[in-house]
mmCIF file of the N, C-alpha and C atoms, coordinates in Angstrom:
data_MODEL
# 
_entry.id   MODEL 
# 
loop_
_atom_site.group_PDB 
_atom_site.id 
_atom_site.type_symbol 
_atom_site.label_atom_id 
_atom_site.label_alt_id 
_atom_site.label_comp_id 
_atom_site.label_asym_id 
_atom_site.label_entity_id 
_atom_site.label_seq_id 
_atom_site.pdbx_PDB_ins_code 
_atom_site.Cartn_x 
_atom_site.Cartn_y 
_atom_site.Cartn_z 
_atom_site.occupancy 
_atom_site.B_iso_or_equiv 
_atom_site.pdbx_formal_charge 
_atom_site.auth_seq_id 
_atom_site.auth_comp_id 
_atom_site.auth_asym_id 
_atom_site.auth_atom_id 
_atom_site.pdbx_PDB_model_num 
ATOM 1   N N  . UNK A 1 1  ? 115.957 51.832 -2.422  1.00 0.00 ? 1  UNK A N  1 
ATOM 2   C CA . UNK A 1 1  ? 116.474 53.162 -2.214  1.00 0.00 ? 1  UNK A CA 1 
ATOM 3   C C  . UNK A 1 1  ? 116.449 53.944 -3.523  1.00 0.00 ? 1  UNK A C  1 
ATOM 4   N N  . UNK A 1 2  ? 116.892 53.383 -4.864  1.00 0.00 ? 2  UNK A N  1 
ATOM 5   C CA . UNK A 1 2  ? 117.097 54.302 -5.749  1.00 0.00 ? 2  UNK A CA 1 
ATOM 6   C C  . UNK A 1 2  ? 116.026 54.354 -6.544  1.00 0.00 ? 2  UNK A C  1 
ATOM 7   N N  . UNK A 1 3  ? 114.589 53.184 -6.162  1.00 0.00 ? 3  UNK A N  1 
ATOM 8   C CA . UNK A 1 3  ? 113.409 53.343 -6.290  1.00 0.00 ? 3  UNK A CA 1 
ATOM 9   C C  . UNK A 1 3  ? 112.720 55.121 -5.918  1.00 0.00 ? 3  UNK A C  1 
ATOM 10  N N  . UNK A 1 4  ? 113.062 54.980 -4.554  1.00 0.00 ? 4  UNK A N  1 
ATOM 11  C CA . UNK A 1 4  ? 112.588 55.855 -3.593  1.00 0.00 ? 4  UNK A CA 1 
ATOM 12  C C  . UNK A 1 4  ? 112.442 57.402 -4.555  1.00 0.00 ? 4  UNK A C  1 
ATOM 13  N N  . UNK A 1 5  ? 111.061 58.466 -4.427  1.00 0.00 ? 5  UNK A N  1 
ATOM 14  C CA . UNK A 1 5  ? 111.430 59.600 -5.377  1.00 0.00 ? 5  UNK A CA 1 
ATOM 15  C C  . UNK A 1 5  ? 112.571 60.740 -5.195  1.00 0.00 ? 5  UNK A C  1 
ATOM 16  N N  . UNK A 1 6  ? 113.200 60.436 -3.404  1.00 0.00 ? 6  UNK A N  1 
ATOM 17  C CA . UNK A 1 6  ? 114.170 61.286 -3.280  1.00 0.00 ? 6  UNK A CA 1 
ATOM 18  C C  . UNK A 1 6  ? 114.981 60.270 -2.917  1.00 0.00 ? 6  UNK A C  1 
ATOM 19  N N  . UNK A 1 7  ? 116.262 59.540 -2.960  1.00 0.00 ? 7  UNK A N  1 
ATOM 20  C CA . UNK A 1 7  ? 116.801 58.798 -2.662  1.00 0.00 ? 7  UNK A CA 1 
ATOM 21  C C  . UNK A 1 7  ? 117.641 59.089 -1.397  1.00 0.00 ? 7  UNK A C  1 
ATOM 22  N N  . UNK A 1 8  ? 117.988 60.369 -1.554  1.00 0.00 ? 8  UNK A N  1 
ATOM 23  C CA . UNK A 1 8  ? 119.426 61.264 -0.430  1.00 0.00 ? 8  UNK A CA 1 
ATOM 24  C C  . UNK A 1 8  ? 118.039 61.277 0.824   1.00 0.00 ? 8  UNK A C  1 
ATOM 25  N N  . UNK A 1 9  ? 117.202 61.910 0.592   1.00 0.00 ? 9  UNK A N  1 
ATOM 26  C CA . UNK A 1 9  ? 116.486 61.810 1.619   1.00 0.00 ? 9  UNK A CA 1 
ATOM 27  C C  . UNK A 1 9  ? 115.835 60.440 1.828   1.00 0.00 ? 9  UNK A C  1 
ATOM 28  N N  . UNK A 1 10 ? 115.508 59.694 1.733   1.00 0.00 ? 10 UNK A N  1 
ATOM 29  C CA . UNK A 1 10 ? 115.427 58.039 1.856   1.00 0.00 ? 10 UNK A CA 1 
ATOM 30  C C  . UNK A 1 10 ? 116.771 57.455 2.955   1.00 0.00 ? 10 UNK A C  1 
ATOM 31  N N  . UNK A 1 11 ? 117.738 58.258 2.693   1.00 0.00 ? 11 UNK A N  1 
ATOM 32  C CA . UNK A 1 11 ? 119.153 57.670 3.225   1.00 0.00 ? 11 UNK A CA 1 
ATOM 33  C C  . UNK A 1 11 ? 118.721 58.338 4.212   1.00 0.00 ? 11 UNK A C  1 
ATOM 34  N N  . UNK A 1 12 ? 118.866 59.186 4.841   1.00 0.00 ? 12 UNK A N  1 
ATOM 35  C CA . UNK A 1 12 ? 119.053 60.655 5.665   1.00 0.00 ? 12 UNK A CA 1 
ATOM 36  C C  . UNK A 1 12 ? 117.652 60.074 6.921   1.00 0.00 ? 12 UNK A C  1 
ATOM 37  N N  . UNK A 1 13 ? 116.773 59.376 6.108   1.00 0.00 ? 13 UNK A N  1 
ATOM 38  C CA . UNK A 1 13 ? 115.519 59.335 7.070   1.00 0.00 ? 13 UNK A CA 1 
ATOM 39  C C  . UNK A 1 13 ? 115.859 57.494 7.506   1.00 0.00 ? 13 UNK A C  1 
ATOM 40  N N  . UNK A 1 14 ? 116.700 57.229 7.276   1.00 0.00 ? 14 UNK A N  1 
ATOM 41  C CA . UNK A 1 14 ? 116.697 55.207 7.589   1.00 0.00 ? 14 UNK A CA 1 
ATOM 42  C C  . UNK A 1 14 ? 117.309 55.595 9.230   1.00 0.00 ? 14 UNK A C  1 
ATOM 43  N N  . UNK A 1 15 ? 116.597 54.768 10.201  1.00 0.00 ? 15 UNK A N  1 
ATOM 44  C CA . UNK A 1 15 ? 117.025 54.469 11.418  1.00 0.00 ? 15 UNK A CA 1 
ATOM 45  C C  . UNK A 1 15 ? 118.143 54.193 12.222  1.00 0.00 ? 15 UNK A C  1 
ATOM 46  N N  . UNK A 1 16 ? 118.891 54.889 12.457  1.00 0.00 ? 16 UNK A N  1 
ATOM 47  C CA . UNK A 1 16 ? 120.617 54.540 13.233  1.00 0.00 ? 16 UNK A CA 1 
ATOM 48  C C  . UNK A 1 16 ? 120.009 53.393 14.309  1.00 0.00 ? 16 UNK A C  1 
ATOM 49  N N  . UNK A 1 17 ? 120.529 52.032 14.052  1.00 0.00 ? 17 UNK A N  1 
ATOM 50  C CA . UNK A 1 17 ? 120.159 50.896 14.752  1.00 0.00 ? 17 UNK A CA 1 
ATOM 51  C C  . UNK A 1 17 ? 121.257 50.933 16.016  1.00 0.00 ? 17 UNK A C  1 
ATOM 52  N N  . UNK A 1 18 ? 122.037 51.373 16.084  1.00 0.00 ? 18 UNK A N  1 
ATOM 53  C CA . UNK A 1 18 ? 123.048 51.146 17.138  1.00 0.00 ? 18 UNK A CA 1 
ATOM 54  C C  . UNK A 1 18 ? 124.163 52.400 17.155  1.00 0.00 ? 18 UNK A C  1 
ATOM 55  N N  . UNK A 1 19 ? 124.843 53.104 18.056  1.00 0.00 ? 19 UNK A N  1 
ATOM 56  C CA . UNK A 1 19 ? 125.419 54.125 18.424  1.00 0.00 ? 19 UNK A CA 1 
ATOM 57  C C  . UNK A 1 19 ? 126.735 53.844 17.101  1.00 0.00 ? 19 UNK A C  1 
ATOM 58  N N  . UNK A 1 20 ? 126.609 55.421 16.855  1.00 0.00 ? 20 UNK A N  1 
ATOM 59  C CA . UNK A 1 20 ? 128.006 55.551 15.868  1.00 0.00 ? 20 UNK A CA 1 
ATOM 60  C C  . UNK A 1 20 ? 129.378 55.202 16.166  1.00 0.00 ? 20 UNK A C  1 
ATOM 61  N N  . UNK A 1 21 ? 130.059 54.395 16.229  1.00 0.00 ? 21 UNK A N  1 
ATOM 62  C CA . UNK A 1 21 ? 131.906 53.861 16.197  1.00 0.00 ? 21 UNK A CA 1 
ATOM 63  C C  . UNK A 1 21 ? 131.544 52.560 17.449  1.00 0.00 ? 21 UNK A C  1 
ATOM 64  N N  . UNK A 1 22 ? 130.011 52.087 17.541  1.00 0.00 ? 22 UNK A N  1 
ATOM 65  C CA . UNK A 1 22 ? 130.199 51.204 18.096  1.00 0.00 ? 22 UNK A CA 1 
ATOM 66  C C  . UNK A 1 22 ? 130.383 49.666 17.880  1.00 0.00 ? 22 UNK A C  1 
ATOM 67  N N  . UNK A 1 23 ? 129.565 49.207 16.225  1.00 0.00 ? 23 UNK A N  1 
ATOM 68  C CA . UNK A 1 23 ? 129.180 48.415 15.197  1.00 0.00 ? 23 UNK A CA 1 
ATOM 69  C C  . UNK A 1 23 ? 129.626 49.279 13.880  1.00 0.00 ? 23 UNK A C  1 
ATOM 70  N N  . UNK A 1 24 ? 129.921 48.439 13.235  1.00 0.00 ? 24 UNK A N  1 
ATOM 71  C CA . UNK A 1 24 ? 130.532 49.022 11.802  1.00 0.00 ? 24 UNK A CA 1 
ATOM 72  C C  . UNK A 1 24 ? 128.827 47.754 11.100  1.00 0.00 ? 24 UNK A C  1 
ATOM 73  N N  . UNK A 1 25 ? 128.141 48.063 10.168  1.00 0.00 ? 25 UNK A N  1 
ATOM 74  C CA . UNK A 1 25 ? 126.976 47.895 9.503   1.00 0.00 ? 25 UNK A CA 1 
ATOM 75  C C  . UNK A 1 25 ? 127.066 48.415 7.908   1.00 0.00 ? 25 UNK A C  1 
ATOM 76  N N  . UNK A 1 26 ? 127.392 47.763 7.116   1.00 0.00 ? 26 UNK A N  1 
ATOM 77  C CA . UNK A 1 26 ? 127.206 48.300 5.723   1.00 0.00 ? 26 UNK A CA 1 
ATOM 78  C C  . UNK A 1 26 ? 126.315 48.683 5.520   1.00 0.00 ? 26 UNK A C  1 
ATOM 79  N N  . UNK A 1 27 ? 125.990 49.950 4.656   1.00 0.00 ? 27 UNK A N  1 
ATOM 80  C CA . UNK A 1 27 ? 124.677 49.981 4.024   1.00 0.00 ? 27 UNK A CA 1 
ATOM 81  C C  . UNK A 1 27 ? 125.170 50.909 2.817   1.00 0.00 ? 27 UNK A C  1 
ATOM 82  N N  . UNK A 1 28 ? 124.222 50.554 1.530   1.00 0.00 ? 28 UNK A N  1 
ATOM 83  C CA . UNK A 1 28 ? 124.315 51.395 0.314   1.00 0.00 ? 28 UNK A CA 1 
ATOM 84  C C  . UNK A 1 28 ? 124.553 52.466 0.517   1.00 0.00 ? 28 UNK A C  1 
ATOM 85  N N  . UNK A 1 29 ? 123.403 53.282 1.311   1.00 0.00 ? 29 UNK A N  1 
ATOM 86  C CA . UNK A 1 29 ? 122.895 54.627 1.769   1.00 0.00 ? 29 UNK A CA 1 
ATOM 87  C C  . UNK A 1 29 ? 123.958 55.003 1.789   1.00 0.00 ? 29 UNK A C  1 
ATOM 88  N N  . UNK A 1 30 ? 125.234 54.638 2.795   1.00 0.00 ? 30 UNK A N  1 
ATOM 89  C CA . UNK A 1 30 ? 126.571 55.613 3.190   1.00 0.00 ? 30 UNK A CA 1 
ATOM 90  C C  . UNK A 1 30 ? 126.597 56.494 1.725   1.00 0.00 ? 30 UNK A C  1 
ATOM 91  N N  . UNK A 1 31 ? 127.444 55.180 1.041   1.00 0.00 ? 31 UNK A N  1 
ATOM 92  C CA . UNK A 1 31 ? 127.780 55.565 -0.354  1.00 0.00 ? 31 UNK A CA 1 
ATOM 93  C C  . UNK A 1 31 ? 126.845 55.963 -1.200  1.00 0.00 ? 31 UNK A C  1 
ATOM 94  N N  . UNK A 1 32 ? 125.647 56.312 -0.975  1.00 0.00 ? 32 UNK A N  1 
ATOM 95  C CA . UNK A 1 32 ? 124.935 57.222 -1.742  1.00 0.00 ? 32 UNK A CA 1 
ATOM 96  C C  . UNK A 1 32 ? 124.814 58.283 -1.376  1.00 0.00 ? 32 UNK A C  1 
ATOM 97  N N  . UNK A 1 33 ? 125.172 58.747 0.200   1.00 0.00 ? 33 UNK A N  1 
ATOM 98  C CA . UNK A 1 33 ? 125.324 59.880 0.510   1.00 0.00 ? 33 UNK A CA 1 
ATOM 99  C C  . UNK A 1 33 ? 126.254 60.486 0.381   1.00 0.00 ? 33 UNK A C  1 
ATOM 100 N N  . UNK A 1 34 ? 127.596 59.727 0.154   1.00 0.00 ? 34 UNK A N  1 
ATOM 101 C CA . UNK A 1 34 ? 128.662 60.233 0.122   1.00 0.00 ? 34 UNK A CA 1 
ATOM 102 C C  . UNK A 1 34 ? 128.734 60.841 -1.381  1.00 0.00 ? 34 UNK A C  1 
ATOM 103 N N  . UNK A 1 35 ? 128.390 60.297 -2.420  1.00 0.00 ? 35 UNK A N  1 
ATOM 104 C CA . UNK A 1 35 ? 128.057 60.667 -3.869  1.00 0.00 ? 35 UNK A CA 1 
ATOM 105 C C  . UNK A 1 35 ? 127.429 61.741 -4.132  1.00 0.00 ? 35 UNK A C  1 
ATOM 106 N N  . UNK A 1 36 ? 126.256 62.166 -3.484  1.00 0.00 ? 36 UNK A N  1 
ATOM 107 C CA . UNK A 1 36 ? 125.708 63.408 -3.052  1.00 0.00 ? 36 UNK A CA 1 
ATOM 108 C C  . UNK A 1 36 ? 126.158 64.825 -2.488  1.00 0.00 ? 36 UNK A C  1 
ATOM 109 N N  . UNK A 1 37 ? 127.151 64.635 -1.502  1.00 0.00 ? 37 UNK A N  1 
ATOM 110 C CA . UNK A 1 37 ? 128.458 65.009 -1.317  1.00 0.00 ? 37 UNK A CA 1 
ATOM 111 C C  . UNK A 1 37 ? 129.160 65.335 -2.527  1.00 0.00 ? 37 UNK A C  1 
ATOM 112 N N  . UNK A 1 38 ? 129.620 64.443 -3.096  1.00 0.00 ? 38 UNK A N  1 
ATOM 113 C CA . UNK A 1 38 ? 130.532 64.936 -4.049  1.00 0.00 ? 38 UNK A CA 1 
ATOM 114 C C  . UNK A 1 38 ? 129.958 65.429 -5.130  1.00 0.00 ? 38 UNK A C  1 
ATOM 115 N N  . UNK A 1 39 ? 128.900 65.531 -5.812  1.00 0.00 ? 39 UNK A N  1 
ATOM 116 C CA . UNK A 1 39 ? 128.010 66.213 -6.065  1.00 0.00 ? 39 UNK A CA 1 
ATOM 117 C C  . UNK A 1 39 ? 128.089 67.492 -5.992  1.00 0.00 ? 39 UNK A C  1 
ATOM 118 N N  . UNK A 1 40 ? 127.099 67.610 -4.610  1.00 0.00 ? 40 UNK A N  1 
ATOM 119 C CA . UNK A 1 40 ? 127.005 69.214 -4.329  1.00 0.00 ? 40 UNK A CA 1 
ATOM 120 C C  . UNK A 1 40 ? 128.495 69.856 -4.251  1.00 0.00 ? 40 UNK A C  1 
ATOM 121 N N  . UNK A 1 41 ? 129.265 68.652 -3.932  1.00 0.00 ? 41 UNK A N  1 
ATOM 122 C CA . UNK A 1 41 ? 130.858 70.091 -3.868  1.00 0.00 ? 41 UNK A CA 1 
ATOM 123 C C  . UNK A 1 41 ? 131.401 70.394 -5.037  1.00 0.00 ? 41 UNK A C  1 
ATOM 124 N N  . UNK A 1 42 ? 131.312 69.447 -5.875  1.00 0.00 ? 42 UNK A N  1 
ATOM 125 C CA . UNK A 1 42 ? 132.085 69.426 -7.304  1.00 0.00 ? 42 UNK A CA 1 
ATOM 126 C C  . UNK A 1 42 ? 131.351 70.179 -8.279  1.00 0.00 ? 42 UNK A C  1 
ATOM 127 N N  . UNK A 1 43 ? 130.056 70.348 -8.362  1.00 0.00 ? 43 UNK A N  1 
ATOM 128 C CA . UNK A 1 43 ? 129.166 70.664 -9.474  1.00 0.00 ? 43 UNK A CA 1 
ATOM 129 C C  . UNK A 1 43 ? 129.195 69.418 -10.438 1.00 0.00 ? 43 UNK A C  1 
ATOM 130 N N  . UNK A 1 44 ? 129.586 68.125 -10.109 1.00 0.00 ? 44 UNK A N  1 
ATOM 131 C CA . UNK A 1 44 ? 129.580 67.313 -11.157 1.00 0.00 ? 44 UNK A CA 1 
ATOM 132 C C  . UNK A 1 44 ? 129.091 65.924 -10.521 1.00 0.00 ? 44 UNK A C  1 
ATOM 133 N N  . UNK A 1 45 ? 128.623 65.140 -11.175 1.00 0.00 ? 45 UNK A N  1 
ATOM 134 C CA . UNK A 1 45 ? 128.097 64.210 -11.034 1.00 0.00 ? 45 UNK A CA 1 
ATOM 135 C C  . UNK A 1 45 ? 129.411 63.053 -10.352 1.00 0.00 ? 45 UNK A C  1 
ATOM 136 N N  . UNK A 1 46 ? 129.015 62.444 -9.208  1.00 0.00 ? 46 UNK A N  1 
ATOM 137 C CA . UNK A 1 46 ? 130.246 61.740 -8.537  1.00 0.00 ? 46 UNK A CA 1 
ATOM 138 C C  . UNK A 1 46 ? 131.090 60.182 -9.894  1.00 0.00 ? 46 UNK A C  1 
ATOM 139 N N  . UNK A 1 47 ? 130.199 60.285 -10.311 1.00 0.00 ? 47 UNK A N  1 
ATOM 140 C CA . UNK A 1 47 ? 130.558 59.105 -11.357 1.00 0.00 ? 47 UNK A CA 1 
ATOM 141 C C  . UNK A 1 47 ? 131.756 59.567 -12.745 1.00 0.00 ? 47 UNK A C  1 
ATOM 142 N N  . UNK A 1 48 ? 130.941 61.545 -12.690 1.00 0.00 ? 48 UNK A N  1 
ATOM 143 C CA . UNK A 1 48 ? 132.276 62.184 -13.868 1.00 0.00 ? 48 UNK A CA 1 
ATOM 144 C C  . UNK A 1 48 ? 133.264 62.459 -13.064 1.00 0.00 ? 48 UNK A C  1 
ATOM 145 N N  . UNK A 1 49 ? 133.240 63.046 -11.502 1.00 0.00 ? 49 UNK A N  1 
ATOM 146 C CA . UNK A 1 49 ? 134.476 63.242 -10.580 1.00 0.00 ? 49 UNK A CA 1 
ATOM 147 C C  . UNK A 1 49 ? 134.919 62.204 -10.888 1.00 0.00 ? 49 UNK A C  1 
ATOM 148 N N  . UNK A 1 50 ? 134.940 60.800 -10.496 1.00 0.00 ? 50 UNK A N  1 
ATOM 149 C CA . UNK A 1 50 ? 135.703 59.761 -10.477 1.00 0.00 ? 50 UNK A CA 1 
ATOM 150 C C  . UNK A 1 50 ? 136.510 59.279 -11.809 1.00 0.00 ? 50 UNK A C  1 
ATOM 151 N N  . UNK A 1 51 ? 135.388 59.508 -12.670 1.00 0.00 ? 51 UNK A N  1 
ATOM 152 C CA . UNK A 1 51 ? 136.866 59.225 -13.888 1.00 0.00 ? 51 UNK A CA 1 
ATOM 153 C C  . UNK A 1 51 ? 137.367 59.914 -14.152 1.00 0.00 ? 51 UNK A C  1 
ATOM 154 N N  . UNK A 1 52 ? 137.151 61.457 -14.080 1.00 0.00 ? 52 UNK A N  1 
ATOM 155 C CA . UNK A 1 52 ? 138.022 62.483 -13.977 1.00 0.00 ? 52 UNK A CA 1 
ATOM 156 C C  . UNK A 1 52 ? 139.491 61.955 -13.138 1.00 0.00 ? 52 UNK A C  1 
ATOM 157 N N  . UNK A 1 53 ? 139.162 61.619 -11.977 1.00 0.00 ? 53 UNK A N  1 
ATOM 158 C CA . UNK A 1 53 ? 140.064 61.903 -10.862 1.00 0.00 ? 53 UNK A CA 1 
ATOM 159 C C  . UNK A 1 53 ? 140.825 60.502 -10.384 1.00 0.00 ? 53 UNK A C  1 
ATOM 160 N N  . UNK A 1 54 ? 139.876 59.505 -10.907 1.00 0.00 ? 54 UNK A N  1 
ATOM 161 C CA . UNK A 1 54 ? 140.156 58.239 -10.011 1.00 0.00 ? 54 UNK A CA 1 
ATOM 162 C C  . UNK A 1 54 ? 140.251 56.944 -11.408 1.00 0.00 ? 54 UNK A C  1 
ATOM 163 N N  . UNK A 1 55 ? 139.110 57.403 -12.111 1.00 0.00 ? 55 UNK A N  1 
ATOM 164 C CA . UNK A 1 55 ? 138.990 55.829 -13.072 1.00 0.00 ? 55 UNK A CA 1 
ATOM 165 C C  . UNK A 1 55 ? 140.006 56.191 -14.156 1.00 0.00 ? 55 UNK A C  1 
ATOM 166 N N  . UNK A 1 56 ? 139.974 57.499 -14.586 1.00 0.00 ? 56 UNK A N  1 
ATOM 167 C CA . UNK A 1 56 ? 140.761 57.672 -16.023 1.00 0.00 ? 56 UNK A CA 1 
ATOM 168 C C  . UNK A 1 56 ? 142.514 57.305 -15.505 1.00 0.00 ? 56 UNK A C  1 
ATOM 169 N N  . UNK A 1 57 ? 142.990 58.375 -14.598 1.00 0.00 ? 57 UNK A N  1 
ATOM 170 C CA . UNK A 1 57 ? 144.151 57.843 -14.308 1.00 0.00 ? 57 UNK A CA 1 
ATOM 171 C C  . UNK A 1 57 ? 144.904 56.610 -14.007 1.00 0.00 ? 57 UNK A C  1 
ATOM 172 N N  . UNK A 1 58 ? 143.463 55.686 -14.266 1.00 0.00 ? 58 UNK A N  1 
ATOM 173 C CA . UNK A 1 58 ? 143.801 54.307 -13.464 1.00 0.00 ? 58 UNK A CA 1 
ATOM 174 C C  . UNK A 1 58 ? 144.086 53.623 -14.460 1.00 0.00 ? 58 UNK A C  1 
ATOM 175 N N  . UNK A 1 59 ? 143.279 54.016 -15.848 1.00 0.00 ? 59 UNK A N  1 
ATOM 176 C CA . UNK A 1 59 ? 142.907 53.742 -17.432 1.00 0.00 ? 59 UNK A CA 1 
ATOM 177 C C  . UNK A 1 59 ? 142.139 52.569 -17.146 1.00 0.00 ? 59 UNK A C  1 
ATOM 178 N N  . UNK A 1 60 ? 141.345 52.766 -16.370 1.00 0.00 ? 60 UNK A N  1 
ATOM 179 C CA . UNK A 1 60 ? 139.327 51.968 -15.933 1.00 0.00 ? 60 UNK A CA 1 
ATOM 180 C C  . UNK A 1 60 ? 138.754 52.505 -16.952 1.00 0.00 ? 60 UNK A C  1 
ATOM 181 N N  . UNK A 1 61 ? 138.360 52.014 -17.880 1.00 0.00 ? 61 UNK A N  1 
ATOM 182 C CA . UNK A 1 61 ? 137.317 52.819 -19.045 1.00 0.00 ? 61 UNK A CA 1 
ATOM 183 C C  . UNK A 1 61 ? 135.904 52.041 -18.403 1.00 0.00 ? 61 UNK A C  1 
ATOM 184 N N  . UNK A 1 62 ? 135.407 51.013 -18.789 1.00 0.00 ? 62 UNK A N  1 
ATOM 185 C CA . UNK A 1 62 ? 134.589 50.447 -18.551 1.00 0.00 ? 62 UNK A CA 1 
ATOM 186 C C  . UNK A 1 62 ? 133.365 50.639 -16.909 1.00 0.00 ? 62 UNK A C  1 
ATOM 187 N N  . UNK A 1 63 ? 133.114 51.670 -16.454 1.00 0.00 ? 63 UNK A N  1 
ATOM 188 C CA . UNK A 1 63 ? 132.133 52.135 -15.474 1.00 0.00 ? 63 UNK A CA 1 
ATOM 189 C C  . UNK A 1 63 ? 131.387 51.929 -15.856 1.00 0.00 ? 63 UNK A C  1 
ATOM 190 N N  . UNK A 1 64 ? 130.168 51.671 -14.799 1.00 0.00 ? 64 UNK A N  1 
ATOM 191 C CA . UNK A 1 64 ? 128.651 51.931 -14.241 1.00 0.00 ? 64 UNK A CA 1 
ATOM 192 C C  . UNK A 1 64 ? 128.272 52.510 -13.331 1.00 0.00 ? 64 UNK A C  1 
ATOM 193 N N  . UNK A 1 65 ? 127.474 52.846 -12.902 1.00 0.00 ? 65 UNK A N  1 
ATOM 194 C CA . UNK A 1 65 ? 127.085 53.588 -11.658 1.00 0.00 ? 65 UNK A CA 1 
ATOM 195 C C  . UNK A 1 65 ? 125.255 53.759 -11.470 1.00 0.00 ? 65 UNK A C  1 
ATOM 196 N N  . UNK A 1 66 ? 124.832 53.097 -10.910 1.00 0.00 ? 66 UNK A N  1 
ATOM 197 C CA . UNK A 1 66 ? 123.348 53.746 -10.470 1.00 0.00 ? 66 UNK A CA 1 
ATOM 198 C C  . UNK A 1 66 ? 123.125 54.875 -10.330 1.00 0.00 ? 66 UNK A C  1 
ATOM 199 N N  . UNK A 1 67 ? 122.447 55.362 -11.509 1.00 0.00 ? 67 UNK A N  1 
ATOM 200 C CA . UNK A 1 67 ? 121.775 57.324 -10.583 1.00 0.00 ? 67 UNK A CA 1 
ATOM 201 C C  . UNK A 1 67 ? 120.141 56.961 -10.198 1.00 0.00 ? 67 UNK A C  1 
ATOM 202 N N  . UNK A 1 68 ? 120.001 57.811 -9.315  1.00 0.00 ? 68 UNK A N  1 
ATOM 203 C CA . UNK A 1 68 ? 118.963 57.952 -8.610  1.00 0.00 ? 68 UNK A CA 1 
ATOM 204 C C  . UNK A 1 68 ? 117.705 59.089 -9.683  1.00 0.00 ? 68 UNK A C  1 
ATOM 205 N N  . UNK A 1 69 ? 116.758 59.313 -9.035  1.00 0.00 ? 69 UNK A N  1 
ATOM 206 C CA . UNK A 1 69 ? 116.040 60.416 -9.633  1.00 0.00 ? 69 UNK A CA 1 
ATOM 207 C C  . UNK A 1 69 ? 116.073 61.874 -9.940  1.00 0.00 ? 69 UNK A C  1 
ATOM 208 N N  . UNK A 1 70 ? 117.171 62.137 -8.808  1.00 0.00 ? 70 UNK A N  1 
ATOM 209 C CA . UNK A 1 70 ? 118.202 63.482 -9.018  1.00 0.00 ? 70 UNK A CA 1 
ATOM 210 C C  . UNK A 1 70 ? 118.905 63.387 -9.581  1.00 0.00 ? 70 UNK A C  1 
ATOM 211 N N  . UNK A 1 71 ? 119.734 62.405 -10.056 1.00 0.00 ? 71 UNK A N  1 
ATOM 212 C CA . UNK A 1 71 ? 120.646 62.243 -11.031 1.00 0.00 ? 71 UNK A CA 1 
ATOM 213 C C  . UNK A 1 71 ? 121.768 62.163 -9.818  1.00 0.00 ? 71 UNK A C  1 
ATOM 214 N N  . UNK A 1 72 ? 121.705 61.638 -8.885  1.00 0.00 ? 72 UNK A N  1 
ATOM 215 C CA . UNK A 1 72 ? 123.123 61.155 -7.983  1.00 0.00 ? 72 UNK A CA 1 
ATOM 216 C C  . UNK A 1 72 ? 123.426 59.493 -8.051  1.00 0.00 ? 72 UNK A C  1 
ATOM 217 N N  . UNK A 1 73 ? 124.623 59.341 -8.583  1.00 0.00 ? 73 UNK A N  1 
ATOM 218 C CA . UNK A 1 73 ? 125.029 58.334 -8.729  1.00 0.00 ? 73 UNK A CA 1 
ATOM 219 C C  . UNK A 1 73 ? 125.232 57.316 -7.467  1.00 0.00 ? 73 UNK A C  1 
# 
């Protein structure tokens, strides 16, 4: 996926194998779409939202995060 040259669209185009709230199925994709999301709403990269919002208050220094070719984490 984070191979892929658009990754959000890579997610967006993968096959719904079974009806929505019928099987629960992990996949990366969610959470790369959801990052994308936070993204486009924030103007900021989901990895600076989070320590902004989530890692710093927690005093998590130590992050990683995969970005893609757009730069979505």
């Amino acid at each position: 996926m984070l191979s892929a040259p658009d990754a959000v669209q890579y997610c967006l185009d993968l096959n719904v194998t079974v009806q929505p709230g019928v099987w629960f199925k992990y996949t990366n994709a969610n959470s790369h779409l959801m990052s994308a999301i936070i993204k486009e709403a924030t103007g900021m990269p989901a990895l600076d939202y989070a320590c902004e919002k989530l890692f710093g208050p927690l005093g998590i220094t130590d992050v990683e995060w995969e970005t893609d070719f757009q730069g979505v984490n």
